[in-house]
C-alpha positions, -999 to 999 in steps of 0.1 A, spaced: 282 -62 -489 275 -64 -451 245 -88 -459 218 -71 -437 188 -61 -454 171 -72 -488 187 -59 -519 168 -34 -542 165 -45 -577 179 -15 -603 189 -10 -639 210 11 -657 227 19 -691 258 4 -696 284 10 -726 300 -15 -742 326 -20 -772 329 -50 -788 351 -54 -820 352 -21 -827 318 -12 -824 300 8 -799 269 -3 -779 248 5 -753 221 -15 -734 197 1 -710 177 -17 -684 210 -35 -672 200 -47 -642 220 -46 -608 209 -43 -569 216 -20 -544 216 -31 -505 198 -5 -486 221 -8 -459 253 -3 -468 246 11 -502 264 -17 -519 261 -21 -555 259 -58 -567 247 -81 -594 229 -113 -582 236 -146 -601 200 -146 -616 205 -106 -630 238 -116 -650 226 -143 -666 201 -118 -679 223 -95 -685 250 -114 -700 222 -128 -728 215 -93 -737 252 -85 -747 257 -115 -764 228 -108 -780 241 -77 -792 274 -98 -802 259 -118 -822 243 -85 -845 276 -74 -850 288 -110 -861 258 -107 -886 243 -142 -862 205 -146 -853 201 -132 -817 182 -156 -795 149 -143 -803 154 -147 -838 160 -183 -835 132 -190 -806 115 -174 -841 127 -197 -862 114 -227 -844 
């Protein structure tokens, strides 16, 4: 990323497998820089991101997903 202008927030859907089941997740979010039409994800973005999926993990795993147990409190 040549570092240049102010990245664009963006999301997408993303496809995922995880012991043999398929997923997907929209709104996955990721930025684009303007200027050199780089694609990155910013720290704050995969934290995010990476919740979501483990989210979805832990359905599979038959787990509460962290809203369940923000719920449960």
């Amino acid at each position: 990323m040549c570092e240049s202008a102010h990245l664009i927030p963006k999301k997408t859907v993303e496809h995922y497998s995880y012991k043999g089941h398929d997923f997907s997740l929209e709104n996955i979010e990721y930025a684009v820089c303007p200027a050199c039409h780089s694609e990155v994800v910013t720290p704050e973005q995969i934290k995010r991101n990476e919740a979501r999926i483990c989210d979805e993990h832990r359905k599979i795993d038959g787990f509460f997903t962290s809203a369940e147990i923000t719920q449960l409190e």
